[in-house]
N, CA, C and O of each residue as an XYZ file, in Angstrom:
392
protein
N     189.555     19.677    -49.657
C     190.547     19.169    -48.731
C     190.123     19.500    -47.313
O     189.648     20.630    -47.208
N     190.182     18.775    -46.182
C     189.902     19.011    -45.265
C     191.393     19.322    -44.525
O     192.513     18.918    -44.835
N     190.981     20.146    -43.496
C     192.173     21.096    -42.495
C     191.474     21.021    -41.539
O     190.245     20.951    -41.504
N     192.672     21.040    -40.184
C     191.998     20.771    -38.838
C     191.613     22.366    -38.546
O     191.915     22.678    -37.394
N     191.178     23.158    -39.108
C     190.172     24.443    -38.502
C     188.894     24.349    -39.350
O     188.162     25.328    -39.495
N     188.709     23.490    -39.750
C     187.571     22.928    -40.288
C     186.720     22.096    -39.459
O     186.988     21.072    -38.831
N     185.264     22.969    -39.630
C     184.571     22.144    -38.162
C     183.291     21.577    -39.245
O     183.130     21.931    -40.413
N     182.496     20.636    -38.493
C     181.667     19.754    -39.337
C     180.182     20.200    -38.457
O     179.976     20.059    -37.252
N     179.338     20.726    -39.418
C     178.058     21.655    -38.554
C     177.007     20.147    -39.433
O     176.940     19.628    -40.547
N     176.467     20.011    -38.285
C     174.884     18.857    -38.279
C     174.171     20.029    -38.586
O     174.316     21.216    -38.293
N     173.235     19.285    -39.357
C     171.859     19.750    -39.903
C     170.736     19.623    -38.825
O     170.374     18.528    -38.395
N     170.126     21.002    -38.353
C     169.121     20.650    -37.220
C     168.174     20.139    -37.217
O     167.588     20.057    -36.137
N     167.660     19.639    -38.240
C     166.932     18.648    -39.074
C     166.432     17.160    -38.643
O     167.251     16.318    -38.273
N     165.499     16.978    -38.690
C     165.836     15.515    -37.981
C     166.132     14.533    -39.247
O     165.629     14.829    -40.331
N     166.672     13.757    -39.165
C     167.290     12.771    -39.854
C     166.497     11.794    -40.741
O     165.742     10.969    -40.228
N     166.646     11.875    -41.899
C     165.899     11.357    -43.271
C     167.094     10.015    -43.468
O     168.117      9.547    -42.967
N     166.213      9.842    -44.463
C     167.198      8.150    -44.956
C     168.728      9.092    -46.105
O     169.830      8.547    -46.165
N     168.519     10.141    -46.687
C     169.663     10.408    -46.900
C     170.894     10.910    -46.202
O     172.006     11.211    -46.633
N     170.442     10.911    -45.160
C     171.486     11.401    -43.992
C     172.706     10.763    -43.939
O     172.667      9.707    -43.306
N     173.936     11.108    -44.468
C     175.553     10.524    -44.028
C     175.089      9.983    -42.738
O     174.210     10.503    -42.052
N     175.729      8.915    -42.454
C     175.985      8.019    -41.489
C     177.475      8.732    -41.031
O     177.628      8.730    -39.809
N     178.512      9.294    -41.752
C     179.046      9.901    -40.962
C     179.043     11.117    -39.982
O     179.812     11.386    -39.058
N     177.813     11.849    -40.520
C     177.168     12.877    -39.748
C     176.556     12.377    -38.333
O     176.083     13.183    -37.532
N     176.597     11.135    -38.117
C     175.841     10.827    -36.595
C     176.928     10.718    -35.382
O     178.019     10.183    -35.579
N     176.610     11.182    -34.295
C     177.454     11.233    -33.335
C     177.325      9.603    -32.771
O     176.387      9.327    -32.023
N     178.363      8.494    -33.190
C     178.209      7.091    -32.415
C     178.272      7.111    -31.462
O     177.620      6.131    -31.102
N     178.824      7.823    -30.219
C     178.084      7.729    -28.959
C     177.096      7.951    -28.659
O     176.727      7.616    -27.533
N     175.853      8.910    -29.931
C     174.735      8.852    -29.051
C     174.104      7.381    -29.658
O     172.915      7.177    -29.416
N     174.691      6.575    -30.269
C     174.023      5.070    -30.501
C     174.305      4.211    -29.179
O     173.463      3.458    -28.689
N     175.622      4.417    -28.644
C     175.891      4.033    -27.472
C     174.794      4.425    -26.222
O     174.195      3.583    -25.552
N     174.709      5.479    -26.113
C     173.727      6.033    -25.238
C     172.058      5.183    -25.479
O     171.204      4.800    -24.679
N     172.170      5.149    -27.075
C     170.604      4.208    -27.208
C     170.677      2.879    -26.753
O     169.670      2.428    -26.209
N     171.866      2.023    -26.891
C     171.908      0.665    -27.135
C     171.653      0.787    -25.331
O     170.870     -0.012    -24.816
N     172.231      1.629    -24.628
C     172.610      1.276    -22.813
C     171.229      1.462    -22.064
O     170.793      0.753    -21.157
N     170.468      2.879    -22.801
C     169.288      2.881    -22.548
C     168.066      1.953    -23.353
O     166.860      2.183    -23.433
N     168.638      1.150    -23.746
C     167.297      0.799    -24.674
C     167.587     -0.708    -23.375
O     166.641     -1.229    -22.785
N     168.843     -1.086    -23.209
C     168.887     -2.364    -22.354
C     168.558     -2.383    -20.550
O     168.332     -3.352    -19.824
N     168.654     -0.688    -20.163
C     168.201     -0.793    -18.691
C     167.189     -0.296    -18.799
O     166.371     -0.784    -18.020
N     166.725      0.643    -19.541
C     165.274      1.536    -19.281
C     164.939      2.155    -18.191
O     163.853      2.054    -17.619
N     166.258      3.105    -17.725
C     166.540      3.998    -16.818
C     167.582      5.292    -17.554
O     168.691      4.938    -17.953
N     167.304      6.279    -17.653
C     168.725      7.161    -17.564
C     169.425      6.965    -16.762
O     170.572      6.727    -17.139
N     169.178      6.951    -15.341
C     169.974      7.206    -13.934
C     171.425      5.701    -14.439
O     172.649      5.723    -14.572
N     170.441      4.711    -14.553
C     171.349      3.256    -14.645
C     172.196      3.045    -15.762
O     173.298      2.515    -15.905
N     171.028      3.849    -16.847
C     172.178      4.327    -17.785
C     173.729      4.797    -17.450
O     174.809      4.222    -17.587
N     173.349      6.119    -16.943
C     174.478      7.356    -16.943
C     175.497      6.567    -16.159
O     176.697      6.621    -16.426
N     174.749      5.477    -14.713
C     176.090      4.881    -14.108
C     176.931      3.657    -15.203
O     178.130      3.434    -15.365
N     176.264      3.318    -15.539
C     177.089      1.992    -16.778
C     177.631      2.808    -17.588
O     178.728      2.282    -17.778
N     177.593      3.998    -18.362
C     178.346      4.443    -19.121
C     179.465      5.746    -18.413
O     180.394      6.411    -18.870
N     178.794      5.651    -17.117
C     180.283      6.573    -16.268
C     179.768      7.861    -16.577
O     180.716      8.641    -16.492
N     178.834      8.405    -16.862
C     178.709      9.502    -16.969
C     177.175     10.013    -15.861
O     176.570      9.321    -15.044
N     176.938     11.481    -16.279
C     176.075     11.964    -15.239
C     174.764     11.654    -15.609
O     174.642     11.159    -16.730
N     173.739     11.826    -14.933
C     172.318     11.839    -15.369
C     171.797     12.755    -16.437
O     171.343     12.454    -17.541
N     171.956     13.963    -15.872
C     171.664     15.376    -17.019
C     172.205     14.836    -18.076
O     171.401     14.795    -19.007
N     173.657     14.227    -18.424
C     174.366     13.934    -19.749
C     173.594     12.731    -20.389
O     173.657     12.751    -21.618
N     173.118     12.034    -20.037
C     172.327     10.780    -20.434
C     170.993     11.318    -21.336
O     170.604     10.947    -22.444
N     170.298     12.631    -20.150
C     169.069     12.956    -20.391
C     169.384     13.588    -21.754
O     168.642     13.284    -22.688
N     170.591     14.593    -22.012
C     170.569     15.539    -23.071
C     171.313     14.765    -24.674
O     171.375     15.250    -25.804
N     171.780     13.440    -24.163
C     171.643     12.538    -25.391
C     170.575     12.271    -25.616
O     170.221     12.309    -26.794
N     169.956     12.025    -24.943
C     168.486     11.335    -25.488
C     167.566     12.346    -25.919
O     166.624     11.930    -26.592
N     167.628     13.874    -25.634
C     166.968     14.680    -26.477
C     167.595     14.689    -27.841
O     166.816     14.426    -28.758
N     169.090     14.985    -28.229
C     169.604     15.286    -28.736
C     169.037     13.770    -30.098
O     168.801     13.951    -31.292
N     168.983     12.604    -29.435
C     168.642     11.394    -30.321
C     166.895     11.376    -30.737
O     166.321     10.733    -31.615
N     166.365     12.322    -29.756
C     164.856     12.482    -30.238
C     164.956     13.433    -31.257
O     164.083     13.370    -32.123
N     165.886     14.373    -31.373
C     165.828     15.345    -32.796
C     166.453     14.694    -33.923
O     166.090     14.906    -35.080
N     167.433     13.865    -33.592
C     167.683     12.832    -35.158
C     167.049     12.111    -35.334
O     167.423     11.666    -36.419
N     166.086     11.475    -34.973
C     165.197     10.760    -35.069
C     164.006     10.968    -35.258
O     163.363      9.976    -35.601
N     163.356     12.096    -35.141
C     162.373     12.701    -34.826
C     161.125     12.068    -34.326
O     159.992     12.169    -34.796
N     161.570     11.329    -33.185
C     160.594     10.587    -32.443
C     160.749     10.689    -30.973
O     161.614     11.524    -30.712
N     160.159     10.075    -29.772
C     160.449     10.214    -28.176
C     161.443      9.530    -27.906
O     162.395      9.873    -27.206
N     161.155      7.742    -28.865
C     162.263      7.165    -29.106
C     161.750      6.266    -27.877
O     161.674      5.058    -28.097
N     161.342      6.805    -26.429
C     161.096      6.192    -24.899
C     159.843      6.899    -24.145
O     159.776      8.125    -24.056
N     159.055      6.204    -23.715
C     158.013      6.472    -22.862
C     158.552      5.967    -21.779
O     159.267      4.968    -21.708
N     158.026      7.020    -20.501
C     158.091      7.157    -18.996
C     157.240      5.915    -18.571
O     156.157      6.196    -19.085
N     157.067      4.669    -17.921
C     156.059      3.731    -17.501
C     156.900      3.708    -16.266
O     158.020      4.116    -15.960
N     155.274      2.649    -15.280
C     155.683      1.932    -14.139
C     157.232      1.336    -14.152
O     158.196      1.639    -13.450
N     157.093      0.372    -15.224
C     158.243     -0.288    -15.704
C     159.438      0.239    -15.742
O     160.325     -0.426    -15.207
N     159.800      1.503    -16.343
C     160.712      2.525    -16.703
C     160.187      2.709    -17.939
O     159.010      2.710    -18.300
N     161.494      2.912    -18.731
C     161.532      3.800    -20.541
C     161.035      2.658    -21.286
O     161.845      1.765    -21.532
N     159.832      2.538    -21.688
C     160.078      1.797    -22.860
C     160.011      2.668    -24.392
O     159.640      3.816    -24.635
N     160.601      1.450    -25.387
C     160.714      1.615    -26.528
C     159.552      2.675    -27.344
O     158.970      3.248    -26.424
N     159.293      2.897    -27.951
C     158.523      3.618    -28.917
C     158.369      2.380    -30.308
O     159.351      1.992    -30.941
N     157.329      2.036    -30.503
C     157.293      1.428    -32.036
C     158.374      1.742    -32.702
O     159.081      0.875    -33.216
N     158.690      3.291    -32.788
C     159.334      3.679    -33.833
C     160.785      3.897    -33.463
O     161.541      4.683    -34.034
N     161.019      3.288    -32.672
C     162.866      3.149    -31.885
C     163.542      2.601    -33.119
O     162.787      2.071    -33.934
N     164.446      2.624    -33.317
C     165.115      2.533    -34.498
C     166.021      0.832    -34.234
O     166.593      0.155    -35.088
N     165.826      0.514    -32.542
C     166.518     -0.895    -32.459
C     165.319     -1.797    -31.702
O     165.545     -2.651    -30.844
N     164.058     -1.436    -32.186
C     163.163     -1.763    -31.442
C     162.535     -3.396    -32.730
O     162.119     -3.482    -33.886
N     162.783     -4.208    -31.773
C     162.670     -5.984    -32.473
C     163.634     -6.254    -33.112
O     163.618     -7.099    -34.007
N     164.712     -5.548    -32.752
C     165.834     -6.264    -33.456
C     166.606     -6.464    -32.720
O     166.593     -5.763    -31.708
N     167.932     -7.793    -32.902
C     168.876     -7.610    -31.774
C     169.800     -6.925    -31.696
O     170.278     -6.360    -32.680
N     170.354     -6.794    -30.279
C     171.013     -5.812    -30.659
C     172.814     -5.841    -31.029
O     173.335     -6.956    -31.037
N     173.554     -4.821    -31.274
C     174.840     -5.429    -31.855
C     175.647     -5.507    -30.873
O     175.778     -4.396    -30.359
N     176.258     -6.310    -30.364
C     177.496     -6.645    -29.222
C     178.696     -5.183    -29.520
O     179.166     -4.480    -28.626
N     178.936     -5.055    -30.868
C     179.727     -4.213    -31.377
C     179.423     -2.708    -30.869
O     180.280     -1.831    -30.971
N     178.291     -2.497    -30.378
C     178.308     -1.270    -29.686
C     178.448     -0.946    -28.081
O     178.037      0.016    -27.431
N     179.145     -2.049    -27.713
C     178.935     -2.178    -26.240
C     180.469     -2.591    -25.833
O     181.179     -3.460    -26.339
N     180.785     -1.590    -24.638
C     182.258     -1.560    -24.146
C     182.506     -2.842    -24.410
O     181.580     -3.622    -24.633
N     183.820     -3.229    -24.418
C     184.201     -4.512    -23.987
C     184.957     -4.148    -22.313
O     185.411     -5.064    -21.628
């Protein structure tokens, strides 16, 4: 039975295909979908209203579930990594404010 003094501890682990999908924090998918579409933190953090540092420490936090960079630094800005998890696919409207 779950009780609200019951707290839910993530595995520091990076994330395998058996991983609960309820174990993932969906804002840091939010944080991927915003950065994967400007390829800035800074432009990020302003579209999602939040700070820079907070942008930056999702995106570590999404390189340890993932266990990839996820984004390379270029001229360009961030790009994708092969191994981005929304990388050639489109992406879902459903994760994006209305």
């Amino acid at each position: 039975a779950f009780s609200a003094s019951m707290t839910l501890v993530l595995p520091a682990t990076p994330m395998s295909h058996d991983t609960a999908l309820r174990n993932i924090d969906l804002n840091l998918l939010l944080v991927f979908d915003v950065l994967y579409r400007t390829r800035s933190t800074t432009r990020a953090a302003q579209a999602l209203h939040l700070t820079q540092p907070s942008v930056s420490n999702a995106l570590k936090r999404l390189r340890t579930l993932f266990d990839d960079v996820l984004f390379v630094k270029t001229a360009e800005g961030m790009q994708p990594t092969a191994r981005s998890p929304l990388e050639g696919l489109p992406h879902n409207a459903a994760l994006r404010p209305s």
